[in-house]
LUMLOMAR-787141 format. One line per 4 residues: number of its first residue (from 1); for each residue x, y, z of C-alpha. Coordinates in nm, 2 decimals, padded with zeros to 4 digits. Example, Ala and Ser with C-alpha at 12.3 -4.5 7.8 and 13.67 -1.06 7.14 Angstrom:
<atoms>
1	01.23 -00.45 00.78  01.37 -00.11 00.71
</atoms>
This chain:
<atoms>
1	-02.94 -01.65 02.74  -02.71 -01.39 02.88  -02.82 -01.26 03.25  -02.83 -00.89 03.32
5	-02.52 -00.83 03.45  -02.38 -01.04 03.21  -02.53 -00.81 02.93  -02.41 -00.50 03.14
9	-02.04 -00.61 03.13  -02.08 -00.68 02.73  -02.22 -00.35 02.67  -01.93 -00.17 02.84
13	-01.67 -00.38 02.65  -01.81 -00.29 02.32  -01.86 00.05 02.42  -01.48 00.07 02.49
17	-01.40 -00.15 02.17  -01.59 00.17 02.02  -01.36 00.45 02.14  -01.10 00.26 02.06
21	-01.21 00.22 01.65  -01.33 00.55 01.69  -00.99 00.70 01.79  -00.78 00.52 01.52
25	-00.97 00.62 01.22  -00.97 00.96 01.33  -00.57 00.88 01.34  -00.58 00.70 01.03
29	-00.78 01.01 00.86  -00.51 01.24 00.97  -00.22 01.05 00.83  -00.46 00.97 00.50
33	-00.48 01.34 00.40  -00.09 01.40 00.47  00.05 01.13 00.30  -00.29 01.15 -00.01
37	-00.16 01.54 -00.04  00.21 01.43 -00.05  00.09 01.18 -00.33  -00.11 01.42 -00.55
41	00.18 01.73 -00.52  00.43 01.42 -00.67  00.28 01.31 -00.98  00.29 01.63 -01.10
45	00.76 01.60 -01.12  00.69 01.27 -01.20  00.48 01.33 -01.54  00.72 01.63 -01.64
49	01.05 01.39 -01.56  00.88 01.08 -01.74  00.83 01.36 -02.08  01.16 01.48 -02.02
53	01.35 01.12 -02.05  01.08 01.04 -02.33  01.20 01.33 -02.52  01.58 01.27 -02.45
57	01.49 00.88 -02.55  01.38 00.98 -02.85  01.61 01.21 -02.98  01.89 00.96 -02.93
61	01.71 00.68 -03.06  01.90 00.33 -03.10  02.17 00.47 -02.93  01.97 00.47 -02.57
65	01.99 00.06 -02.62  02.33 00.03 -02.56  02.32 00.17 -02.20  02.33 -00.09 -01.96
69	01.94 -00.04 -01.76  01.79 -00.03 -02.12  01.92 -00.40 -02.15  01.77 -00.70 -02.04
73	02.02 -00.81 -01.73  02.24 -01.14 -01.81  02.10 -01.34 -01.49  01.85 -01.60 -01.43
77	01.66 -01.44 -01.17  01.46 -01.17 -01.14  01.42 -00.93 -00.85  01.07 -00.81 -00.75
81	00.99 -00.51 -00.49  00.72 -00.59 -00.26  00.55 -00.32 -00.05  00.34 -00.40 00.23
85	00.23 -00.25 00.57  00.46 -00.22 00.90  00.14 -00.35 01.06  -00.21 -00.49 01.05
89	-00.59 -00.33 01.13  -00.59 -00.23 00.78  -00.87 -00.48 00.63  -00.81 -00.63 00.32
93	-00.50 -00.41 00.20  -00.26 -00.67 00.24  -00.45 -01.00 00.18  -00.52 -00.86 -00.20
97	-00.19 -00.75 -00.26  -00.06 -01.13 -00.13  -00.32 -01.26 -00.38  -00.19 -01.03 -00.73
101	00.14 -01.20 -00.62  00.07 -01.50 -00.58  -00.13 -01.53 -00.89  00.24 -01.40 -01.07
105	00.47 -01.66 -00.89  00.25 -01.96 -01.00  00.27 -01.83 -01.40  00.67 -01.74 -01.35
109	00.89 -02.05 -01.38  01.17 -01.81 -01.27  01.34 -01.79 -00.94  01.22 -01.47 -00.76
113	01.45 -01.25 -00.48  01.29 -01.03 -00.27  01.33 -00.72 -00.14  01.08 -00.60 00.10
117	00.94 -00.25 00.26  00.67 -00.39 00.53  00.69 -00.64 00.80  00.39 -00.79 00.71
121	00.54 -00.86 00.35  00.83 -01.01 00.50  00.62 -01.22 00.67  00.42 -01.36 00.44
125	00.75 -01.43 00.26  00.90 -01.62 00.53  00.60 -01.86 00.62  00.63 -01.99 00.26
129	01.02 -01.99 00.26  01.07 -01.73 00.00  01.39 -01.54 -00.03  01.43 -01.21 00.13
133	01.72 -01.06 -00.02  01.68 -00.71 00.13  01.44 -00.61 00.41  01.41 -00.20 00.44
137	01.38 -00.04 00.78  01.58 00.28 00.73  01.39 00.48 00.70  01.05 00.30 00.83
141	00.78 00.32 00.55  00.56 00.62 00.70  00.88 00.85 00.76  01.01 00.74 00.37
145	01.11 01.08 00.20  01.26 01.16 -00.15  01.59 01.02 -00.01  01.49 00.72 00.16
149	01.36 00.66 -00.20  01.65 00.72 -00.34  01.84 00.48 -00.17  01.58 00.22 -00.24
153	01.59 00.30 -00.63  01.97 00.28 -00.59  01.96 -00.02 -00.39  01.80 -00.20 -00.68
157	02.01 -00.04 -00.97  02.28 -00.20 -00.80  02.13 -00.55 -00.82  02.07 -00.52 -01.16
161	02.37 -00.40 -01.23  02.57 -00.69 -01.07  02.46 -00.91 -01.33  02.25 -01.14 -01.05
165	01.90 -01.07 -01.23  01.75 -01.03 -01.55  01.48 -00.76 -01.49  01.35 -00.59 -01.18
169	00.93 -00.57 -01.08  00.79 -00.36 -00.83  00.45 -00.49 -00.66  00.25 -00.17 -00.46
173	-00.09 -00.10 -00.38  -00.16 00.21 -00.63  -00.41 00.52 -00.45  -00.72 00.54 -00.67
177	-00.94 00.72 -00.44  -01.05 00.69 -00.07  -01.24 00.37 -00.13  -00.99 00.18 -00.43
181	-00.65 00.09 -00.41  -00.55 -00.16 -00.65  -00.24 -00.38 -00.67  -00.03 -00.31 -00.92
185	00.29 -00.40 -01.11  00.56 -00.16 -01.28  00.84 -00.33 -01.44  01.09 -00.14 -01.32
189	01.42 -00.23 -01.49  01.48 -00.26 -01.74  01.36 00.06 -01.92  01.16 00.04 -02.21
193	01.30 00.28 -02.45  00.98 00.25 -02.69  00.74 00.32 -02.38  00.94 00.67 -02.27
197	00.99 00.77 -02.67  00.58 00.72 -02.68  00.47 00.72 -03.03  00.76 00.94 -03.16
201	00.62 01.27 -03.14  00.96 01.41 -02.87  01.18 01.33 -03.21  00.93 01.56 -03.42
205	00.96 01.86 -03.18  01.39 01.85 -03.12  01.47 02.08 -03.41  01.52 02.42 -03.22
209	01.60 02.26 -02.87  01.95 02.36 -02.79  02.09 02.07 -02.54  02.44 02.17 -02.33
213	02.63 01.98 -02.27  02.46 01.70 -02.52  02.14 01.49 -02.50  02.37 01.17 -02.38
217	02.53 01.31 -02.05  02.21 01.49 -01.99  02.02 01.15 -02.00  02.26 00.97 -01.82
221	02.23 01.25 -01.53  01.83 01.22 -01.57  01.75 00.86 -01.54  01.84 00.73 -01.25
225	01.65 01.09 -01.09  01.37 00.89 -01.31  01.40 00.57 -01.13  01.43 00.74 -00.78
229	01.07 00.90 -00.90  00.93 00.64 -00.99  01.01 00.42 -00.61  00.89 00.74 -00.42
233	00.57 00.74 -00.60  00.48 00.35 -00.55  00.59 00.43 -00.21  00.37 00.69 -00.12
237	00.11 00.61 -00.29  00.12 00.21 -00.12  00.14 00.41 00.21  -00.19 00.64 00.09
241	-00.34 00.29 -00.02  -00.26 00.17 00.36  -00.40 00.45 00.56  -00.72 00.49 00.29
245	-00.79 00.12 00.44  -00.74 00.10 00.73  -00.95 00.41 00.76  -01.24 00.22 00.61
249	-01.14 -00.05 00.82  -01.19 00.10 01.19  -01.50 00.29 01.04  -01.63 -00.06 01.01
253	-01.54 -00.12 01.31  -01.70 00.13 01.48  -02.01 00.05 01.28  -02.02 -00.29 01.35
257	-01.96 -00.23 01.79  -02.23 00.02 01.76  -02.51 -00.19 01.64  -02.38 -00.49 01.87
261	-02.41 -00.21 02.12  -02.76 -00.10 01.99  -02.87 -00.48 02.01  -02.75 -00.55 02.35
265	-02.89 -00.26 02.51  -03.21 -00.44 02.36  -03.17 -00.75 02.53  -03.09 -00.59 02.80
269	-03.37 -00.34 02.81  -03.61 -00.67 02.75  -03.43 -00.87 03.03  -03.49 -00.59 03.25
273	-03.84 -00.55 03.22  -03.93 -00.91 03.19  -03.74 -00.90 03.54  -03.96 -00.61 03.68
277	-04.25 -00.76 03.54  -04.21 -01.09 03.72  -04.15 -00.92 03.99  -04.48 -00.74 03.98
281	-04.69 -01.06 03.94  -04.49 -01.21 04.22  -04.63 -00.95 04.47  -04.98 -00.97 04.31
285	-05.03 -01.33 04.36  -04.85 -01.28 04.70  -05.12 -00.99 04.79  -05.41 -01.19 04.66
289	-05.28 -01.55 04.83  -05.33 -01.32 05.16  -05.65 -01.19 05.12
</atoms>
């Protein structure tokens, strides 16, 4: 067993482990309610611009099939979006995103490109020699904005586009609530005409909507603003999903060092007065060995 000063030296070490925990989760609460009230004030623009394409999908019906991101893209491959976190702390966030993926690649006989937002992603990719078309670090995750989005969305238009792929998935961690964030696919490109048009009810309601210039240029205009939505959602709400962890990560943390701490101050506290105590009979039989 330990001796005291031993004990003393732990106790000081998880008492400083402690501040430290302490410290990041209030950090990582900060950042948690920024980026969650970021999150919430999107979905909002993102509802009202899904209904808005919907309705537009469904008043030009067949025709919306003809456009090229309504089309199943003429390559072999398909190209997935991963997001993951710039770094680590952040308990299980990662490791159950890595497992929804990995349970995808075995099913998909497919080659898979990658594009990547997160270093850990990236390397996860590499130590099982997957292909990293496109890693993003302009902007860096936690400064993304509406046009760091953007350029993402557009960034994988283009791919599709070039004829290299045959759809486009996107794999984020979606924000539940502080304590859920679950893994989850979109299939980004390309976009199901049935799913905007819903059950048909925008083509019921069209009869006294005047459209200028027409309902074609309009949609043209309006989807890719739709895609760009949709990347700065998964994007913010993976970065919510990141700081929501490792939130309840260092809070763990912190737990866990104080009952170490609460347990070693009890061995100590034992030592100590096992110590005095021998002590005490030591002069005792010393006092009555001289009488």
């Amino acid at each position: 067993m330990a001796g005291i000063r031993e004990l003393r030296g732990r106790i000081k070490s998880v008492g400083n482990i402690k501040q430290i925990t302490r410290a990041m989760e209030m950090v990582a609460t900060t950042k948690l309610r920024k980026f969650q009230d970021r999150a919430i004030a999107s979905r909002p623009y993102a509802e009202e611009i899904s209904a808005l394409v919907g309705h537009l999908a469904a008043v030009l019906g067949e025709e919306v099939k003809k456009r090229p991101l309504f089309r199943q893209g003429e390559g072999d491959k398909i190209a997935c979006l991963l997001v993951s976190s710039e770094r680590g702390l952040c308990g299980a966030y990662n490791s159950n995103l890595f497992r929804k993926l990995e349970g995808w690649l075995a099913q998909e006989p497919r080659e898979v490109d990658f594009f990547v937002y997160g270093r850990k992603a990236y390397q996860f990719l590499k130590r099982f020699d997957r292909k990293v078309e496109r890693l993003f670090i302009d902007p860096m995750l936690e400064e993304i904005d509406y046009r760091g989005a953007a350029r993402t969305a557009n960034a994988l238009q283009e791919a599709f586009l070039s004829g290299a792929y045959s759809n486009v998935r996107v794999l984020y961690s979606a924000f539940e609530s502080m304590a859920k964030y679950v893994p989850t696919w979109i299939d980004f490109l390309p976009i199901e005409a049935e799913a905007l048009a819903g059950d048909g009810e925008g083509a019921k309601n069209t009869g006294d909507v005047i459209l200028e210039p027409d309902a074609g240029t309009i949609f043209d205009r309006l989807v890719p603003r739709y895609l760009e939505t949709r990347i700065y959602n998964a994007l913010i709400e993976a970065l919510t999903s990141e700081y929501a962890s490792r939130r309840m990560s260092m809070k763990n943390a912190t737990d866990a060092a104080g009952d170490m701490q609460s347990e070693l101050k009890s061995i100590y506290n034992r030592k100590r007065q096992e110590g005095i105590t021998k002590d005490l009979l030591d002069i005792v039989g010393g006092a009555e060995a001289l009488r």
